[in-house]
PyMOL CGO cylinders between C-alpha atoms (Angstrom):
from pymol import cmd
from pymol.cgo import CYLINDER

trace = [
    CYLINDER, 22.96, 11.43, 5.72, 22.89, 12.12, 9.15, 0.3, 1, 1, 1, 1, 1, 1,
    CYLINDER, 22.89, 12.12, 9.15, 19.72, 10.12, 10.58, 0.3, 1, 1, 1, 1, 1, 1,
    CYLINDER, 19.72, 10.12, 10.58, 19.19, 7.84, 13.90, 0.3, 1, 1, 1, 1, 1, 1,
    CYLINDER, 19.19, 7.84, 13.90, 17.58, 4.63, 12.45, 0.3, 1, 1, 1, 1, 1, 1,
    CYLINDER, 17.58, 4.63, 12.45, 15.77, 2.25, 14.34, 0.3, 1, 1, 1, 1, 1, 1,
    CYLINDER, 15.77, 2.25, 14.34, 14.41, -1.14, 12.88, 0.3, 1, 1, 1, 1, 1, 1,
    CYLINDER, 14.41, -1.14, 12.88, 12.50, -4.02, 14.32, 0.3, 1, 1, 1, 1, 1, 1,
    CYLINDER, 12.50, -4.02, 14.32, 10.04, -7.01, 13.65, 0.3, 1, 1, 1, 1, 1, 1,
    CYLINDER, 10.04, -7.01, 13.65, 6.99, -6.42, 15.20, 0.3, 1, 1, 1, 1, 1, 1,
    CYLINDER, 6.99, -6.42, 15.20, 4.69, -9.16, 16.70, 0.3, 1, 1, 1, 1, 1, 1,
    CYLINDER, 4.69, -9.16, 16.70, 1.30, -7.94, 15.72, 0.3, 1, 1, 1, 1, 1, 1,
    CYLINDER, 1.30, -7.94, 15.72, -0.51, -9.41, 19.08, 0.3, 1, 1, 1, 1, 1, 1,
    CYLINDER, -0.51, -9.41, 19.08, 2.35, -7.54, 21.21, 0.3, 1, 1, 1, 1, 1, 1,
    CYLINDER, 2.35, -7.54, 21.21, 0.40, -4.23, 20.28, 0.3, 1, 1, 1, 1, 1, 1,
    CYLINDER, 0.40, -4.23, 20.28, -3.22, -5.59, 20.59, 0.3, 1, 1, 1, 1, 1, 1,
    CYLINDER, -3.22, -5.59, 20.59, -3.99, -6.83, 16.91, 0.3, 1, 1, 1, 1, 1, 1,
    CYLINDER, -3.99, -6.83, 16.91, -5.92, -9.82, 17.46, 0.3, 1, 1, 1, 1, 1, 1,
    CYLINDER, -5.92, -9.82, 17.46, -3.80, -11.35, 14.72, 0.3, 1, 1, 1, 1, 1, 1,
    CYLINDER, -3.80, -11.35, 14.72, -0.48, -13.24, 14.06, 0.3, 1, 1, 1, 1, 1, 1,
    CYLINDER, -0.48, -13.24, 14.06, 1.12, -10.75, 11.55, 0.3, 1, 1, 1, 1, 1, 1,
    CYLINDER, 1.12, -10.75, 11.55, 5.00, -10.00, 11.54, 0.3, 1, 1, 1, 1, 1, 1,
    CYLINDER, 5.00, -10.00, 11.54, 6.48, -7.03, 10.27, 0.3, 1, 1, 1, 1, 1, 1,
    CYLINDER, 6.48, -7.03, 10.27, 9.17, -4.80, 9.48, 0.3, 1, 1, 1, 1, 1, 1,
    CYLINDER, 9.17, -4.80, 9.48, 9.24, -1.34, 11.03, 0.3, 1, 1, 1, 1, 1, 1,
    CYLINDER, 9.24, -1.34, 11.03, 11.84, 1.15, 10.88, 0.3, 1, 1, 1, 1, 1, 1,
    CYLINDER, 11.84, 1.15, 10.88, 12.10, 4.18, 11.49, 0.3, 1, 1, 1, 1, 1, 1,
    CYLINDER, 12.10, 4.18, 11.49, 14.26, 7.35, 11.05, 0.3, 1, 1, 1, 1, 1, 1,
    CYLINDER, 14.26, 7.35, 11.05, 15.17, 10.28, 12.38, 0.3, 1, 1, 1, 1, 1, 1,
    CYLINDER, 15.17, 10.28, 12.38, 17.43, 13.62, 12.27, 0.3, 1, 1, 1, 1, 1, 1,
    CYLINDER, 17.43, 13.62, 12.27, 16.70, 14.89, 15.53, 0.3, 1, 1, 1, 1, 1, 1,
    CYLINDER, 16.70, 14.89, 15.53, 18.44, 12.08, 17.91, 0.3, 1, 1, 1, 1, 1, 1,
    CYLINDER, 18.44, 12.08, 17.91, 17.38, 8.01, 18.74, 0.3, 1, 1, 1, 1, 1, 1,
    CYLINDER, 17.38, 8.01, 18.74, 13.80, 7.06, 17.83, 0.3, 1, 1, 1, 1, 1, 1,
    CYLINDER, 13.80, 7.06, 17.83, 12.35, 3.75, 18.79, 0.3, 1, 1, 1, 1, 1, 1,
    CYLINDER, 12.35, 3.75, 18.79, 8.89, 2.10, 19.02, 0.3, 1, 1, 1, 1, 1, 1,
    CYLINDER, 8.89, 2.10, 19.02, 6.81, 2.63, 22.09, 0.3, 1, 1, 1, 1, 1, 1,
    CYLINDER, 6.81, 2.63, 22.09, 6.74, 0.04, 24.68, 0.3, 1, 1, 1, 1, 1, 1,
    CYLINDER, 6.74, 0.04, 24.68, 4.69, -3.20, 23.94, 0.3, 1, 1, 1, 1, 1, 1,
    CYLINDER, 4.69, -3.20, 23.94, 1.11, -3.22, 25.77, 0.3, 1, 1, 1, 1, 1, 1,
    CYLINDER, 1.11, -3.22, 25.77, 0.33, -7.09, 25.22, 0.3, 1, 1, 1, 1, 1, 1,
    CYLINDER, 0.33, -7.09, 25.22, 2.04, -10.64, 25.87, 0.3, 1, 1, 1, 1, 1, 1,
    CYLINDER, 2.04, -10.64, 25.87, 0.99, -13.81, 25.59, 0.3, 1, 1, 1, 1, 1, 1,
    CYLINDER, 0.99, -13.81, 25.59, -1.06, -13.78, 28.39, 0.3, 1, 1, 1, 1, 1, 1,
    CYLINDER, -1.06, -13.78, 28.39, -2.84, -11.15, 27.68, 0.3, 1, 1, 1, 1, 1, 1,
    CYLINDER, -2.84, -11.15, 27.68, -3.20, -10.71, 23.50, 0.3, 1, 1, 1, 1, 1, 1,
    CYLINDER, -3.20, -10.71, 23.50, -6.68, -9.61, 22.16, 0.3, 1, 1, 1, 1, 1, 1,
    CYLINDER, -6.68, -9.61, 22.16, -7.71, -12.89, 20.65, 0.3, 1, 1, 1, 1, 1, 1,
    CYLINDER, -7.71, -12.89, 20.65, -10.61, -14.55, 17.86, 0.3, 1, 1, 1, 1, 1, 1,
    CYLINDER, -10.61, -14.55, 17.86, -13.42, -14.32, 20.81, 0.3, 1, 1, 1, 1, 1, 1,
    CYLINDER, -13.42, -14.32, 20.81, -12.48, -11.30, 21.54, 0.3, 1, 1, 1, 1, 1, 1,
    CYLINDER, -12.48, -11.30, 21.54, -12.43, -9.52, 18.19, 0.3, 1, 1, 1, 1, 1, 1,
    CYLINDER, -12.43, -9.52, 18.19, -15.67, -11.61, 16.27, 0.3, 1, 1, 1, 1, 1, 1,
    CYLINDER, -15.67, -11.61, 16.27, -17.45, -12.92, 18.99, 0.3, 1, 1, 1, 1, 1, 1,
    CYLINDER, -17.45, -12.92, 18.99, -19.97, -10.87, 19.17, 0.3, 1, 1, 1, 1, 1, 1,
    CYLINDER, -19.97, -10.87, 19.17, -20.65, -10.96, 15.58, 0.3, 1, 1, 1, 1, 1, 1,
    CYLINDER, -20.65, -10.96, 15.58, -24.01, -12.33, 13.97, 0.3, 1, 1, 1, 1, 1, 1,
    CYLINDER, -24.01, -12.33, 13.97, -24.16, -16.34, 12.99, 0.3, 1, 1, 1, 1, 1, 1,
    CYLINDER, -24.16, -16.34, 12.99, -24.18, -16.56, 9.33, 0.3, 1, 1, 1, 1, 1, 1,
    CYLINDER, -24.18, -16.56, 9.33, -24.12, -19.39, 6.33, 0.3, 1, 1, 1, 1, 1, 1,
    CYLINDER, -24.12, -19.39, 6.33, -21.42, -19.94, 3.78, 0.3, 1, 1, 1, 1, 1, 1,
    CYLINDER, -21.42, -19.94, 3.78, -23.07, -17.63, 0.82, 0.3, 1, 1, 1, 1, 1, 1,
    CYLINDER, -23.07, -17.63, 0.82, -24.93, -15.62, 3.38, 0.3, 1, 1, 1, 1, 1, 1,
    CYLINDER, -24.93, -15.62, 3.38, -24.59, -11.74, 4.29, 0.3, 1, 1, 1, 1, 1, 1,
    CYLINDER, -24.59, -11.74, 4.29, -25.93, -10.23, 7.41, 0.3, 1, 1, 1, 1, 1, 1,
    CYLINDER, -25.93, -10.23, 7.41, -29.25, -7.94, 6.85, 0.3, 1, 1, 1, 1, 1, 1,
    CYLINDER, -29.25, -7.94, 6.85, -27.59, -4.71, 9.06, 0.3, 1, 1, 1, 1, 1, 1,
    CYLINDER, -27.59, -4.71, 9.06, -24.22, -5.31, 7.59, 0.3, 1, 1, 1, 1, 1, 1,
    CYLINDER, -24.22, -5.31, 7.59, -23.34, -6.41, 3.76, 0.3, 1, 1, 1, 1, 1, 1,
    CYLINDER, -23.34, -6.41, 3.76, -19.94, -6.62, 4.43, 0.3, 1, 1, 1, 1, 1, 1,
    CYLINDER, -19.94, -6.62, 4.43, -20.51, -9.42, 6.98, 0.3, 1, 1, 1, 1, 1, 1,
    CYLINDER, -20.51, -9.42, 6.98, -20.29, -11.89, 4.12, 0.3, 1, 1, 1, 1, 1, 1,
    CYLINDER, -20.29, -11.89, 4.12, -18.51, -15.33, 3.81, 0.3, 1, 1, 1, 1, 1, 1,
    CYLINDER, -18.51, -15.33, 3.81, -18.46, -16.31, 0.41, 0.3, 1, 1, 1, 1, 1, 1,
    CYLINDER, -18.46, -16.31, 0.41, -20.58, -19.93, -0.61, 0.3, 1, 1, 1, 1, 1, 1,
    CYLINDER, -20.58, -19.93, -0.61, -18.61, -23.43, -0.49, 0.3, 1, 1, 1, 1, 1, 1,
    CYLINDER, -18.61, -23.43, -0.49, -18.91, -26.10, -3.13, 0.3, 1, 1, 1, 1, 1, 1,
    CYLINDER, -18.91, -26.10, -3.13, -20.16, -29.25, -1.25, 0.3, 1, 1, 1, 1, 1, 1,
    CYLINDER, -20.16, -29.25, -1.25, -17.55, -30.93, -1.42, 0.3, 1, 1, 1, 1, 1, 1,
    CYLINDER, -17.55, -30.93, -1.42, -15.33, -28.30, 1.10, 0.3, 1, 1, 1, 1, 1, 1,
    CYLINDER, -15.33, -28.30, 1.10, -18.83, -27.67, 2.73, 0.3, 1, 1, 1, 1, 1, 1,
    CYLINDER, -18.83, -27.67, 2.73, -18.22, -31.56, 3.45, 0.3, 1, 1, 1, 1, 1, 1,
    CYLINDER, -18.22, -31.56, 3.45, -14.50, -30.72, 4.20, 0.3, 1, 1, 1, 1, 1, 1,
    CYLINDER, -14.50, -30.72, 4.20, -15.32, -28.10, 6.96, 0.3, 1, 1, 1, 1, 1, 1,
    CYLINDER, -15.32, -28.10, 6.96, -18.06, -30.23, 8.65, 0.3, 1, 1, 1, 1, 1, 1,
    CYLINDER, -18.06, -30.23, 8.65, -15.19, -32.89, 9.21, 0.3, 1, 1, 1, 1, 1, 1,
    CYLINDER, -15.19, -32.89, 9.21, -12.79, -30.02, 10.48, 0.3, 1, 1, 1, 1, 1, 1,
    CYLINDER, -12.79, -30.02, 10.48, -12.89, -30.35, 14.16, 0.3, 1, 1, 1, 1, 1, 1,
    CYLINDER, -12.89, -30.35, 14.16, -11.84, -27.44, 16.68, 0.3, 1, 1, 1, 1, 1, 1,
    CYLINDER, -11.84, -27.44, 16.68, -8.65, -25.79, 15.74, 0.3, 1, 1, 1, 1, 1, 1,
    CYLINDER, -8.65, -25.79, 15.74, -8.41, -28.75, 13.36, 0.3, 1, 1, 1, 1, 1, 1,
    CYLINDER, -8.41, -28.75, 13.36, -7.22, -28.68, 9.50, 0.3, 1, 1, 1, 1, 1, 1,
    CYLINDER, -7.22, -28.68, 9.50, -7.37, -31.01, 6.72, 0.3, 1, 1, 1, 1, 1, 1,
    CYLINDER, -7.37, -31.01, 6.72, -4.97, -33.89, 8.62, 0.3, 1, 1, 1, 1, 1, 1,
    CYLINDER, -4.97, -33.89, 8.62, -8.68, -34.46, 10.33, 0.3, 1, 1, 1, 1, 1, 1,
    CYLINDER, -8.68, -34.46, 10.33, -10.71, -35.47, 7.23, 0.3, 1, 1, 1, 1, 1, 1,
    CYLINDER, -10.71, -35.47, 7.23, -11.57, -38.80, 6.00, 0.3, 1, 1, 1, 1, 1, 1,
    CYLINDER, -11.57, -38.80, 6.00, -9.40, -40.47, 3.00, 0.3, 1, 1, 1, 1, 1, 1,
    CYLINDER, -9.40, -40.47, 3.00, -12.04, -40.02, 0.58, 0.3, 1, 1, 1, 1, 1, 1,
    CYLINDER, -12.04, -40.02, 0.58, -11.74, -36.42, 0.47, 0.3, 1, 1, 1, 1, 1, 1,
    CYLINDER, -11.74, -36.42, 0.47, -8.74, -35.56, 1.50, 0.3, 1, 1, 1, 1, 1, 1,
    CYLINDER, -8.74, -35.56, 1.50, -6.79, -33.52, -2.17, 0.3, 1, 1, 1, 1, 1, 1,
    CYLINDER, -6.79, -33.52, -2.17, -4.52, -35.72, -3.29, 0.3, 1, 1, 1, 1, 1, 1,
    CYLINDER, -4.52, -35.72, -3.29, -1.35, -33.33, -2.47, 0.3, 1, 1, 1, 1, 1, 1,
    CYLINDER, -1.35, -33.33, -2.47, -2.01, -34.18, 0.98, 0.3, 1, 1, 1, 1, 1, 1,
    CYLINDER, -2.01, -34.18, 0.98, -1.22, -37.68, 0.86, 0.3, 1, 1, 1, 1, 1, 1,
    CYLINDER, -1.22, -37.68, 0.86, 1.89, -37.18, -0.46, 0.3, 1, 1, 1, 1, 1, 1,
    CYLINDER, 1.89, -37.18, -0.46, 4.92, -36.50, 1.90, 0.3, 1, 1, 1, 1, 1, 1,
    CYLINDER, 4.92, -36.50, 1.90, 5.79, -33.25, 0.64, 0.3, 1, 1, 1, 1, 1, 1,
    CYLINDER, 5.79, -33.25, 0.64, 1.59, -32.12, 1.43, 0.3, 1, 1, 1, 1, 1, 1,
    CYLINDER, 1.59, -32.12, 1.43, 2.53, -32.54, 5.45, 0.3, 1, 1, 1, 1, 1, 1,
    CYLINDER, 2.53, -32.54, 5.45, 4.41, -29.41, 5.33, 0.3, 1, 1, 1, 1, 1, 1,
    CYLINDER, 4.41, -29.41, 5.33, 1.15, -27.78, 5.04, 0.3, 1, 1, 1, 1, 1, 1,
    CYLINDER, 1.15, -27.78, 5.04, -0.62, -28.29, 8.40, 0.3, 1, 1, 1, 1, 1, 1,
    CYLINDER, -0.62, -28.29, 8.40, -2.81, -25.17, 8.48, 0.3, 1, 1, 1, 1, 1, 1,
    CYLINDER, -2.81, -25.17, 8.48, -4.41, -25.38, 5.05, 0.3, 1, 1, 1, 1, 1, 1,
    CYLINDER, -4.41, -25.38, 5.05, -8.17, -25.56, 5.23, 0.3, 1, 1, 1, 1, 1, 1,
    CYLINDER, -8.17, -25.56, 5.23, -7.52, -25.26, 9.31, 0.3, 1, 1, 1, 1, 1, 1,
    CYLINDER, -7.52, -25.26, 9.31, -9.98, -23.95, 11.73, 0.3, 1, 1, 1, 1, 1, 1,
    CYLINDER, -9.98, -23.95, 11.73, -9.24, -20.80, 14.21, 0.3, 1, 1, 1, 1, 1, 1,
    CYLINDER, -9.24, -20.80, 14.21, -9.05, -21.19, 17.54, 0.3, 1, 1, 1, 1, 1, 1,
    CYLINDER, -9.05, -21.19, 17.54, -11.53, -18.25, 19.67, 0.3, 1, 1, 1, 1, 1, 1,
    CYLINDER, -11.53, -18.25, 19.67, -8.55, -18.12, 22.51, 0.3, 1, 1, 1, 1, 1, 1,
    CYLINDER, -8.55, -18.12, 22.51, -5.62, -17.28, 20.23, 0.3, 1, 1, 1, 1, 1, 1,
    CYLINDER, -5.62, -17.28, 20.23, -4.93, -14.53, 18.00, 0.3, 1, 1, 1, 1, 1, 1,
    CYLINDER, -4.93, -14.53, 18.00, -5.94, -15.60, 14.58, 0.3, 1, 1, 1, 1, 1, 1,
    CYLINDER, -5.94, -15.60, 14.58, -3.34, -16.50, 11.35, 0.3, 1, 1, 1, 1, 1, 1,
    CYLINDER, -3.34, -16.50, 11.35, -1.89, -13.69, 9.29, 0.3, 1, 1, 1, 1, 1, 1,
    CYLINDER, -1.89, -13.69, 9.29, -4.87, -12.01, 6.83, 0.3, 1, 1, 1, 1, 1, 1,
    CYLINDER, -4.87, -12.01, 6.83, -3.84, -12.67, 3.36, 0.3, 1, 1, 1, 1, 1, 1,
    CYLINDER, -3.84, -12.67, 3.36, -5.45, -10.92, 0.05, 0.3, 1, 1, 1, 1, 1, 1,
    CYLINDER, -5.45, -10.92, 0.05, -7.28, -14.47, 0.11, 0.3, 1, 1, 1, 1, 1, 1,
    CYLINDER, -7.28, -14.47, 0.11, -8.67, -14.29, 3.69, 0.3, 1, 1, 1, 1, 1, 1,
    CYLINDER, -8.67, -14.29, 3.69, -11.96, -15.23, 2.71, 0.3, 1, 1, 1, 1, 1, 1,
    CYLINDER, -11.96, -15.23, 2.71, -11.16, -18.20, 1.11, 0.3, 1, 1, 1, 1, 1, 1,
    CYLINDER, -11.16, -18.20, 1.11, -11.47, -21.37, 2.94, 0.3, 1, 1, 1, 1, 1, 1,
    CYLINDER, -11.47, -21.37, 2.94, -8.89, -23.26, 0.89, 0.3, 1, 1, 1, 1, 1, 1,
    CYLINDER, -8.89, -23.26, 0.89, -6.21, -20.51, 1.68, 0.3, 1, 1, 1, 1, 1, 1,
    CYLINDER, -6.21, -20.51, 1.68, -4.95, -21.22, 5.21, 0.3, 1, 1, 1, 1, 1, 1,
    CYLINDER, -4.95, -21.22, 5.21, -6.42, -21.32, 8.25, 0.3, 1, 1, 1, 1, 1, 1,
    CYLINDER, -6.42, -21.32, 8.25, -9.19, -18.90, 7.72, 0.3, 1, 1, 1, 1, 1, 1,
    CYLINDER, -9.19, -18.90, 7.72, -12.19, -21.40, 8.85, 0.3, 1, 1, 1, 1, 1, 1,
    CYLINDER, -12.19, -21.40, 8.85, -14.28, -20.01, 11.35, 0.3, 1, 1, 1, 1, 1, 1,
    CYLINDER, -14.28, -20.01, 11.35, -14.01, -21.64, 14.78, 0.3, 1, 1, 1, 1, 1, 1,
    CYLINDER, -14.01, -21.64, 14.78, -17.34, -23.19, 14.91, 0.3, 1, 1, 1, 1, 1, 1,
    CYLINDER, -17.34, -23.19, 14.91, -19.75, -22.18, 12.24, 0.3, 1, 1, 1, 1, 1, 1,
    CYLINDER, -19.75, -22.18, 12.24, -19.45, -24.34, 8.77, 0.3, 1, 1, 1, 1, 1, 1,
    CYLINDER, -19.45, -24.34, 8.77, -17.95, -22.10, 6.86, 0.3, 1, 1, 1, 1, 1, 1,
    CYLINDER, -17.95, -22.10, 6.86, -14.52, -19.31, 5.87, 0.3, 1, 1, 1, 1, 1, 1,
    CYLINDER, -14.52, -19.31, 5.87, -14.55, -16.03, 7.54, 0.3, 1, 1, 1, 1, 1, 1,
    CYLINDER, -14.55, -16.03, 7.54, -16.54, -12.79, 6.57, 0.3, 1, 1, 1, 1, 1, 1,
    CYLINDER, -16.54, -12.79, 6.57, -15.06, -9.83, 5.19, 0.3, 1, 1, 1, 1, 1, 1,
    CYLINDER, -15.06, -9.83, 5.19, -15.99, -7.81, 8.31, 0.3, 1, 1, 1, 1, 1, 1,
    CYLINDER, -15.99, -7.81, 8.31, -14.31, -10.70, 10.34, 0.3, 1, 1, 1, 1, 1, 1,
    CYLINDER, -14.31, -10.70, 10.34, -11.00, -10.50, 7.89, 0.3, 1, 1, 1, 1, 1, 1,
    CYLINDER, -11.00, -10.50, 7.89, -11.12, -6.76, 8.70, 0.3, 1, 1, 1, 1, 1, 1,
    CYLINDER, -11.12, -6.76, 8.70, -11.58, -6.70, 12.45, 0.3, 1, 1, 1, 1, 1, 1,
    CYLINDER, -11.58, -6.70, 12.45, -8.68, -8.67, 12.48, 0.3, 1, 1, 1, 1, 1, 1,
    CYLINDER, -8.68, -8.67, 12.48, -6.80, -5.96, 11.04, 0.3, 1, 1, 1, 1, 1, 1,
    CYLINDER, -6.80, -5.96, 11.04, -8.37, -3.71, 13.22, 0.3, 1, 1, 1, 1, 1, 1,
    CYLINDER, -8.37, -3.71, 13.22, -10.31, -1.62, 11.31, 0.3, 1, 1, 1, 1, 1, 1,
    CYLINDER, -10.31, -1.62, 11.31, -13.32, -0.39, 12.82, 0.3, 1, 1, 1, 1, 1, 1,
    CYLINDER, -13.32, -0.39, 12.82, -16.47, -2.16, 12.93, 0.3, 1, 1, 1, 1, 1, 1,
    CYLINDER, -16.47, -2.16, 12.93, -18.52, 0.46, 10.92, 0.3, 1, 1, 1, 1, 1, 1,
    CYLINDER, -18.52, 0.46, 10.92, -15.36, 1.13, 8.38, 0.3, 1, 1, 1, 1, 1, 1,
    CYLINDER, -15.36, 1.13, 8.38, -16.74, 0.81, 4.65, 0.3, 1, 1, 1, 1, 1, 1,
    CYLINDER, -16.74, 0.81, 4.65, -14.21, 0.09, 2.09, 0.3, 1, 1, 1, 1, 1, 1,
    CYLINDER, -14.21, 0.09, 2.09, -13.13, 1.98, -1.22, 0.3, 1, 1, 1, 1, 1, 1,
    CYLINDER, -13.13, 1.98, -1.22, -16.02, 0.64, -4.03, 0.3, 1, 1, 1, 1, 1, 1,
    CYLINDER, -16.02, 0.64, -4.03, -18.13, -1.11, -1.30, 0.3, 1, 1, 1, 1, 1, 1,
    CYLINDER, -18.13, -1.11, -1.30, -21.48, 0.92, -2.04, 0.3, 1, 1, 1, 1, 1, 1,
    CYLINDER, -21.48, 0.92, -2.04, -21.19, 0.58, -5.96, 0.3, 1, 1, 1, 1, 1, 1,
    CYLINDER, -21.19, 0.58, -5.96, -24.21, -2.14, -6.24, 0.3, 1, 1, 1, 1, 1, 1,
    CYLINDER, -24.21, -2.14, -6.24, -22.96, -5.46, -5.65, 0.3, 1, 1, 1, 1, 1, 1,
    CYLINDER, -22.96, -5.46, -5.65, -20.23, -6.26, -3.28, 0.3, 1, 1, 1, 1, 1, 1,
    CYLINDER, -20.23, -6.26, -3.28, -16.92, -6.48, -4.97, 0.3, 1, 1, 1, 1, 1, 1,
    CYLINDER, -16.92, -6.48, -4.97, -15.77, -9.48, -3.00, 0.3, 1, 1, 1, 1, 1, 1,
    CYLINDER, -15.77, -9.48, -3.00, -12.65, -9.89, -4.73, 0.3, 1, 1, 1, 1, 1, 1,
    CYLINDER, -12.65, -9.89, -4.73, -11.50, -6.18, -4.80, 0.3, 1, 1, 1, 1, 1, 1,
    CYLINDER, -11.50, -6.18, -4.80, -12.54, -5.45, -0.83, 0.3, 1, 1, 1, 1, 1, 1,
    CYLINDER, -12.54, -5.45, -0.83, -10.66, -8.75, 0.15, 0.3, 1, 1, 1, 1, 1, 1,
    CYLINDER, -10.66, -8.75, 0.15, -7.22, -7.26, -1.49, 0.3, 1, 1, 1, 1, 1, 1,
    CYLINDER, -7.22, -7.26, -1.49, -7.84, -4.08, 0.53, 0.3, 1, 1, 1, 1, 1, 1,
    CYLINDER, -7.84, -4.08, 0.53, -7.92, -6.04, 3.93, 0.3, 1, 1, 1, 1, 1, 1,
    CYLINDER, -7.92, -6.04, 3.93, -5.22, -7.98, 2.90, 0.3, 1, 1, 1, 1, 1, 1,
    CYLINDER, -5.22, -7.98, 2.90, -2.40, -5.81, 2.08, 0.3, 1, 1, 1, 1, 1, 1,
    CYLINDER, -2.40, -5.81, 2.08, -3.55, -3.38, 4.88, 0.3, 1, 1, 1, 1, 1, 1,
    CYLINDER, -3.55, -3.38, 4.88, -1.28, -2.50, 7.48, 0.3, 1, 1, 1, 1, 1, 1,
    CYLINDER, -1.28, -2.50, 7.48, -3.28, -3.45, 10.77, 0.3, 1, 1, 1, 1, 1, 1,
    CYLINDER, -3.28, -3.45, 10.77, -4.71, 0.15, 12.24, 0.3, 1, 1, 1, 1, 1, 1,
    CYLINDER, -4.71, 0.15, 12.24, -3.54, -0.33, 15.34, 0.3, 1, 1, 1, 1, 1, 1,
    CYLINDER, -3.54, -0.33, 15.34, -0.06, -0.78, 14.12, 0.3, 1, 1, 1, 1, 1, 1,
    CYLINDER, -0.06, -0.78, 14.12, -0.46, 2.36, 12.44, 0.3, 1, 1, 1, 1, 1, 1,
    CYLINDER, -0.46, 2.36, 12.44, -1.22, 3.90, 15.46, 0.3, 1, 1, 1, 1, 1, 1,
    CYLINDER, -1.22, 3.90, 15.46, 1.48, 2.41, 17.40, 0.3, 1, 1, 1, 1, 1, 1,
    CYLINDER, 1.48, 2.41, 17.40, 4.25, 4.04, 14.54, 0.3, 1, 1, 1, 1, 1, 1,
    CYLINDER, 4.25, 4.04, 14.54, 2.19, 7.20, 14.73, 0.3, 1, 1, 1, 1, 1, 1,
    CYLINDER, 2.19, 7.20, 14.73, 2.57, 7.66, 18.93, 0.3, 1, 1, 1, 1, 1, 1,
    CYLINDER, 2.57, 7.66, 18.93, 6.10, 6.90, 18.80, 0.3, 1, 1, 1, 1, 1, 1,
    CYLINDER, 6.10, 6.90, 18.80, 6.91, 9.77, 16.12, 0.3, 1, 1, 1, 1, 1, 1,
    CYLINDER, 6.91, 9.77, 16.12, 4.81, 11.71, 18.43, 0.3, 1, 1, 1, 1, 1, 1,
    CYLINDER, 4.81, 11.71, 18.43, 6.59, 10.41, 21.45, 0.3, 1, 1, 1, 1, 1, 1,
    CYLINDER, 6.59, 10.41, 21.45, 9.91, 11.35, 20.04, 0.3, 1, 1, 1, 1, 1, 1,
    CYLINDER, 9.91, 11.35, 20.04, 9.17, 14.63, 18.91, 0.3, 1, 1, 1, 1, 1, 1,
    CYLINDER, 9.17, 14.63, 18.91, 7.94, 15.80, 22.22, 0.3, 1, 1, 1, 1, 1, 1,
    CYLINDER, 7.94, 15.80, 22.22, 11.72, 14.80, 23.42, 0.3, 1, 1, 1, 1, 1, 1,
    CYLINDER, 11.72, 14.80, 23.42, 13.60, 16.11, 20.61, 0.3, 1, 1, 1, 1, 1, 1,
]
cmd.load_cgo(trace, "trace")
């Protein structure tokens, strides 16, 4: 058909999403070689937790901030309230005591799952979002210090939306939890957007 294709997996972090997510990009055009623009992070210099939720408001498991609903992180049972309080730094489930450890995870085949109901760490880019973000059971989406999963404005600074960005349904009385955490999860991170969008630009201008 006549088109220059270019395809590559992008490392999230290498374009300044403060997240480990990799993708497929590829693009195509008629009008001679098209490629990505250059990357504008590495390791030693990726936007990480701290720097994308740091400055965000202390709240509880079950608890929304007053000046932003969406700063929500949904309420534990007490027994993963119990779970989290035994989840050191960085740590995961390998950390708890016996007694409530599930029992999958004393089985061999539960090792393969190291990150499950894992902590973040503030100096590292976090874990992929999923549709499940919120949920503390689903990965490694505990916060790095306070007792409890991450918010839904946390999941979505991740994924680079912008701080004040209000979601498709979020003003319709109560928050739909459920519905706003699928948006953030199958979202392709903004600033990946914008890094597709500069090099069509990019290319154009040399075409």
């Amino acid at each position: 058909m006549g088109y220059f294709i270019h395809y590559e997996i992008v490392n999230c972090p290498e374009y300044g999403v403060p997240q480990h997510r990799k993708r497929l990009v590829l693009l195509a055009s008629k009008f001679g070689n098209i490629k990505l623009i250059d990357k504008t992070h590495s390791k030693d210099n990726y936007v990480t937790v701290r720097d994308a939720i740091g400055q965000l408001p202390a709240i509880k498991d079950g608890e929304y901030n007053e000046l932003d609903r969406l700063h929500y992180a949904r309420k534990l049972s007490p027994l993963n309230k119990k779970r989290i309080q035994q989840t050191p730094y960085g740590g995961s489930w390998k950390d708890w005591d016996d007694d409530i450890k599930l029992a999958c995870h004393k089985k061999e085949s539960g090792k393969s799952y190291p990150s499950v109901y894992g902590r973040m760490k503030w100096e590292e880019p976090s874990p992929t979002m999923t549709t499940h973000c919120i949920g503390y059971g689903n990965g490694r989406f505990g916060h790095p210090e306070q007792d409890r999963a991450i918010s839904l404005r946390e999941a979505s600074l991740f994924q680079t939306f912008p701080k004040d960005y209000i979601f498709y349904n979020e003003q319709e009385g109560s928050l739909p939890v459920v519905n706003i955490a699928r948006q953030i999860g199958n979202a392709v991170p903004v600033k990946l957007g914008e890094v597709i969008a500069k090099s069509i630009k990019q290319h154009l201008k040399l075409k």
